[in-house]
Structure formats: structure tokens, C-alpha cells
N, C-alpha and C positions, 0 to 999 in steps of 0.2 A: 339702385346699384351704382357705384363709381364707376365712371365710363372702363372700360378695359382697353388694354394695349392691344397692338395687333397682334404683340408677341403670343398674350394670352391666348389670344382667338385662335391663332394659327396652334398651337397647342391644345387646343380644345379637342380642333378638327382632329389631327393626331391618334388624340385619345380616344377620339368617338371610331375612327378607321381602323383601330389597333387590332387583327385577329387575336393576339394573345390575350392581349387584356378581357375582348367580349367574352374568349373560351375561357377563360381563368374565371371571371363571374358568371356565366352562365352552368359553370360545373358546382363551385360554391352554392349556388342558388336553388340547383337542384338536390344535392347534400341536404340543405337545409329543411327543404320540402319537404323528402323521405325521412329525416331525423324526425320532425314535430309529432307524429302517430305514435312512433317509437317512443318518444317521451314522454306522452299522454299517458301512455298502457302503462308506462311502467309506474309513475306518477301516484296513478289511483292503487295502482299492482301493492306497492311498497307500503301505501297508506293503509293497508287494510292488512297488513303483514299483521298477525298476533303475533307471532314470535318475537317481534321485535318492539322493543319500550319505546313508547309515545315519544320521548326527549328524538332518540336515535331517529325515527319516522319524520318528527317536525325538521330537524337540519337536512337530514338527506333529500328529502320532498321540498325542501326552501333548493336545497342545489340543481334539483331537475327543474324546477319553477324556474330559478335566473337562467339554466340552458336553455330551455323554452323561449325563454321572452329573447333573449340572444340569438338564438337561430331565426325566430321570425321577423326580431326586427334588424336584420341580415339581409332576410330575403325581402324582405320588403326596399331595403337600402340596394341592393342589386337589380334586382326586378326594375325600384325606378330608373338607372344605371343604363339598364338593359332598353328599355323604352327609349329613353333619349337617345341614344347612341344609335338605334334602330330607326326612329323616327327621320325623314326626310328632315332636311336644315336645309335653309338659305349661306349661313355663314355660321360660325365657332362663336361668335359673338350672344347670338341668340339661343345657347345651348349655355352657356357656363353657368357655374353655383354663386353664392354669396355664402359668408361665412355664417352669418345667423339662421342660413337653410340650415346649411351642412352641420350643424350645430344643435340642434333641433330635431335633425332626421337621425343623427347618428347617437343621440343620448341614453336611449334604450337600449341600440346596440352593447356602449360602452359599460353603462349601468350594471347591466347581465352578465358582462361580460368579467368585470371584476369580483360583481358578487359572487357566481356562480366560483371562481376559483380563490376563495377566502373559505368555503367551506369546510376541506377536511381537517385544517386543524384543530376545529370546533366540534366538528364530531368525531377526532381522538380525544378532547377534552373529558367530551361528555364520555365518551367509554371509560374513560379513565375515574370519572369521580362515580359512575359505575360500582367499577372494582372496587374502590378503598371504601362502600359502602355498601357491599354486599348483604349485608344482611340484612336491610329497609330499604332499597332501594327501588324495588316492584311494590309500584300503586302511590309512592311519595314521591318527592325529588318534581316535579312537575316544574315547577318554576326553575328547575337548572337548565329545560329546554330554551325558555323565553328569554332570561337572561345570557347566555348563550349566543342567541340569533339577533337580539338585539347589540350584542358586543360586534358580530360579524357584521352587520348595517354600519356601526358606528367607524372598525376598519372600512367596510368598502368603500364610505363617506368618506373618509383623511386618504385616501387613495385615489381616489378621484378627483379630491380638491388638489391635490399634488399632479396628476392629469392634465388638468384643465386653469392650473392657475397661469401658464403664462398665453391661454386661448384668447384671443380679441373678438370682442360680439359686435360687427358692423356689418356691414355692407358691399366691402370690397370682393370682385371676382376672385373663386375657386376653379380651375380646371380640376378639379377633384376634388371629393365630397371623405376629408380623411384628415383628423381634427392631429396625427402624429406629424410634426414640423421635423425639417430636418437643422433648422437652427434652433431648437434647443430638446435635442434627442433625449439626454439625460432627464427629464422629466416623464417621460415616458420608458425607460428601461429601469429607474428606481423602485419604482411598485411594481413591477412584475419581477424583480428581484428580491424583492421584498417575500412578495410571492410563493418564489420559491422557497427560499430559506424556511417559513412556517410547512412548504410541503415536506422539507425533509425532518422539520420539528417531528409534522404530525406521524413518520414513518417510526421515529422513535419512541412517542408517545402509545403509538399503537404496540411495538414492541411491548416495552414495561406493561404495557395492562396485558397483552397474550400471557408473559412470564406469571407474573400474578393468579393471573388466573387460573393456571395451567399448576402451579403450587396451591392454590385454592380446591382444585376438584381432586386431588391426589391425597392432600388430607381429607377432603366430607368425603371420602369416596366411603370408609368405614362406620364412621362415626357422626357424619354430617347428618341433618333434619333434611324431611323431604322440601322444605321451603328451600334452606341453603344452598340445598344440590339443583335445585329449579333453576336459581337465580344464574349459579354458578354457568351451566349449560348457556341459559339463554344469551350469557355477557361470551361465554367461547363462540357460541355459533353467529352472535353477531357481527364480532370481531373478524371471523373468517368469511363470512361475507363481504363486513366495508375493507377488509384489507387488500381487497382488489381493488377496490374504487379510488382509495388513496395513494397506490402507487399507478398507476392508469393516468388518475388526476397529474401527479406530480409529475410523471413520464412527458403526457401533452404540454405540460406548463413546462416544463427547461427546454424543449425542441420548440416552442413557438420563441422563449426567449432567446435560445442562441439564434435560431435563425434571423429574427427580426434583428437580432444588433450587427448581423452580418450581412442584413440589405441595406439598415439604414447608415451607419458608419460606411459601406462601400456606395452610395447614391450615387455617388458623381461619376462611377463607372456604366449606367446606366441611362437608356434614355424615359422621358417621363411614363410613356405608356408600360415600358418592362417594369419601371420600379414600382408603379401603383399594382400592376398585377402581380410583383413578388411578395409586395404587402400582403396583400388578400391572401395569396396561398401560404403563407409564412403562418398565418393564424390560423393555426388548424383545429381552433374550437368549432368548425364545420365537421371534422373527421370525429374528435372525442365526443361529438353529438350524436355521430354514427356508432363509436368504437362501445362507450358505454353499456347500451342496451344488451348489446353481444355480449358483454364479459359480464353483465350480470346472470341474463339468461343463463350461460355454460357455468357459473360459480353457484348458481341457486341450485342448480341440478346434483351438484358436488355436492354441497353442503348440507341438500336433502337426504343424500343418502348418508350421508356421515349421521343424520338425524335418525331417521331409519333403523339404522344399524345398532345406535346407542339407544333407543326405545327399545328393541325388541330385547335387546340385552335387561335391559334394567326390568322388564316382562317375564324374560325367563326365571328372572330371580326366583326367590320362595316366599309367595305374600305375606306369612307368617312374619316375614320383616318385614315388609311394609307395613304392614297393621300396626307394629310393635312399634316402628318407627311414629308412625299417627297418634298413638297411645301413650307414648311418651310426651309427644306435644302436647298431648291434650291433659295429662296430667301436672305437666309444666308450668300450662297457663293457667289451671285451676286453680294454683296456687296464689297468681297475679289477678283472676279477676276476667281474663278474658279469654276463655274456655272456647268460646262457640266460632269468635273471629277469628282465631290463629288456628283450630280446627278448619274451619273451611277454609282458609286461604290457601295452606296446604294440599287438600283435598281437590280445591280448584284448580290448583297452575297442577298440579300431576294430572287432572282428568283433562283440563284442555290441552295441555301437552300433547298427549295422545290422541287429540279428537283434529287438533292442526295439522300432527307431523300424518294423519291418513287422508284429510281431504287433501293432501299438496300430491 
């Protein structure tokens, strides 16, 4: 490591003294703690969701995946924080970082951190290509998931490299382990503005498929096949499920951005240890790791009963149409050749419908 000033050292000590700074990381740290269970459940929860098409599962499950690795490797970035600061020292000198630590320690952080909020407007995409293909889209389309979440790798890649391209990999002392400079801020408030603007794409995006869709089940309501009206349900109840998660998302994503541009443009009203600890609480991917689980919990429960309500209706019907409904399909496809598959497909998504919407 390059020998360090004294300035440095005397600023280390500072930082490692700082009551607000240790309470600022020591609350994050525990957030982050309590978040990981929470993510896990829900994780496996969403994964095993029937109701909802494998495409929508793989992107929302890659979203809890990058929160995960972000809250752990958080607390693990804290945690060490926490130790050194606690730990007896001789001098400030024998505590500082190097920039290739801090670089290194903090890349899963950041990783996660961009990934995890490039999500939603790839899973309005996907709801969206969804809707305009309603009528093959259950059991096909498979590869819109992977190309999809490989586009969102390839953004969080060009977002990161814009991140980290003006970072220096040596050896010189860090009194803090926190890769955003305040000589050259705009590199880091371009992609989370970036950020934003795809969150309020995806809000629009989500709109046009609700409306679509919502004109879709209005016309099969009379005339529709029991496959259409399947489809049709599962792309509504989807959508009113992730449309919490995308304004949530995009909610946390403009209150980290404007706060952060209004610690880091006002810096020099600050001293080092307040402004490192407004950083940390300015980034409230600790809280939307908390807030999450919650608003899915209370929107699942909503959304079940809306499910509920619209089975036992479609129940009370007079089977004598459903039959009729099946009967027509099935003399549809005799015609094409494929009698026995488009028969059970139908007969499939209407009987697991029912056998989902009562184990929930």
C-alpha cells in the first residue's frame, strides 16, 4: 500500500469514532440480516407459483436473486466495517483500505445492486409479448424468458462499465470502502437515471398490457374457448400481482436517486464520517429488501381472492357450456388433425386452475 498521509490516518480514526456512521451501518447490517429469510421464502415461494408462466417466474426469481446477493454482500461489507472500527488500533494508519480491497469487496455489492433494479422493465416486456400472443403463449414462448434476462445482464454490464470506468485498480489508501467519487459524480447518477426512466417505461408498459387485456377477457367472456379465457386470466392476475412490484421498485429507485444527488453535489457541506453515513442510508435497497416481501405477502392475498371469486363464478356457470365449450374444441381440431392435444390442454389449464386457486 502507498505510505498514507497523516491526513488520511487522522481521518480514518474519525471514521472508525464516528457514533453515527457505526449506527448508520450497524442498522443497514441488521436490515440486511432480516431481509435474506425473507428473500429466500419468497424466492422458492414465486418459483413454484403455477399460476404464473415460467418466462414471468425466471425474471422475477433473477430480481429476488440479485436482491439477495446485494443484501448479503452488504452485510458482509458492513459487518467488515463494523469489526475494524470496533476492533482496538494502535493508529488510523493501520485501519485504512486500498483501493483494490475496496474494489473487490464491494463488486457483488454493486453487481446486485444494478442488476436487481434493471428488472422491471423486462418483466413488463415480457407481460407485454404475453398479451399480443395470447393465444400460444402457455407452454411456447420459453425462449422469450432467456433472451429477455440475457438483454438485462448485457444492460447491467454497460451500466456498470459506465460505473466503474473512471475507478483506479492500485494500492493507494481508502478511508472508506465506497467505489462513488465525488470528482466525478456524474458517472454514477447516469445509470441510475437511466434507471429510472426504464422504471417509468415499465409503468407504461404495464398499463398497455392491463388495457389489452382487460379488452381481451370482455370480448372471450361470451364467445371465447376455454384455452383463451385461461390464458387471458392468468396474463390479468399476473399483471396485478407484478404491478406492485414495479411501482415499489420504481418508487425505491427515484428516492435513492434524488437523495443520493443531494448528498453527493452538497459533500462539502459535510464532514467525512456524516457524508459516508448519508451514503449508506441514502441507499435504501436495505429497506426495499424489507418493503418487498410485505407488499407481495398483502398483494398475494388480494389477488387470491380476486382468483377465488372469479372460479367460483366461472363454477356456478351451467356445465352444459362448458362441455359445449370443450366440444367445440375438440371438433375444431378434428378437423386440423390435433383432436386429443388441444382437448387436453384445455381440460388441463381449466382443471389445474381450480386444483391451484384451492391449495393457495
Amino acid at each position: 500500500m502507498t505510505t498514507p498521509s497523516p491526513l488520511d490516518c487522522d481521518t480514518m480514526v474519525a471514521m472508525a469514532t464516528s457514533p453515527a456512521l457505526i449506527s448508520a451501518l450497524a442498522v443497514c447490517d441488521l436490515c440486511c440480516i432480516v431481509a435474506a429469510p425473507l428473500l429466500i421464502y419468497w424466492l422458492v415461494r414465486i418459483w413454484k407459483m403455477k399460476l404464473m408462466h415460467y418466462n414471468t417466474r425466471l425474471l422475477v426469481c433473477f430480481h429476488i436473486a440479485c436482491l439477495l446477493v446485494h443484501v448479503l454482500g452488504r452485510s458482509v461489507l458492513h459487518t467488515t466495517d463494523l469489526v475494524v472500527y470496533l476492533t482496538p488500533f494502535k493508529s488510523g494508519c493501520d485501519i485504512l483500505h486500498t483501493r483494490i480491497q475496496c474494489f473487490f469487496l464491494r463488486l457483488p455489492y454493486n453487481i446486485a445492486l444494478i442488476s436487481s433494479n434493471c428488472s422491471a422493465i423486462f418483466v413488463s416486456i415480457e407481460r407485454l409479448v404475453a398479451t399480443f400472443n395470447i393465444r400460444n403463449y402457455e407452454g411456447r414462448f420459453r425462449n422469450v424468458g432467456y433472451c429477455l434476462l440475457l438483454l438485462q445482464v448485457f444492460m447491467s454490464s454497460c451500466l456498470l462499465s459506465v460505473i466503474y470506468s473512471r475507478t483506479r485498480l492500485d494500492y493507494s489508501p481508502l478511508v472508506y470502502c465506497q467505489t462513488t467519487s465525488t470528482s466525478n459524480v456524474m458517472w454514477t447518477i447516469y445509470p441510475f437515471g437511466f434507471l429510472l426512466l426504464m422504471q417509468f417505461l415499465s409503468s407504461i408498459v404495464f398499463e398497455v398490457a392491463r388495457r389489452k387485456n382487460k379488452g381481451y377477457s370482455e370480448a372471450s367472456a361470451c364467445s371465447g374457448t376455454l384455452t383463451r379465457r385461461y390464458q387471458i386470466e392468468e396474463n390479468i392476475w399476473t399483471i396485478r400481482t407484478l404491478k406492485v412490484y414495479v411501482y415499489t421498485n420504481g418508487t425505491f429507485n427515484a428516492t435513492y436517486l434524488i437523495a443520493l444527488s443531494a448528498v453527493i453535489f452538497n459533500n462539502h457541506l459535510f464532514s467525512k464520517p456524516i457524508y459516508y453515513m448519508l451514503i449508506e442510508v441514502t441507499n435504501v435497497q436495505y429497506l426495499y429488501a424489507l418493503t418487498l416481501p410485505l407488499v407481495l405477502w398483502y398483494n398475494r392475498k388480494d389477488v387470491q381472492n380476486q382468483i377465488r371469486y372469479a372460479v367460483s363464478r366461472d363454477m356456478g356457470m351451467n356445465y352444459n357450456r362448458i362441455f359445449e365449450q370443450l366440444r367445440s374444441q375438440w371438433d375444431s381440431s378434428s378437423v386440423k388433425g390435433g383432436r386429443n392435444s388441444v382437448f387436453s390442454a384445455a381440460a388441463t389449464q381449466f382443471l389445474n386452475k381450480k386444483a391451484a386457486v384451492s391449495k393457495s
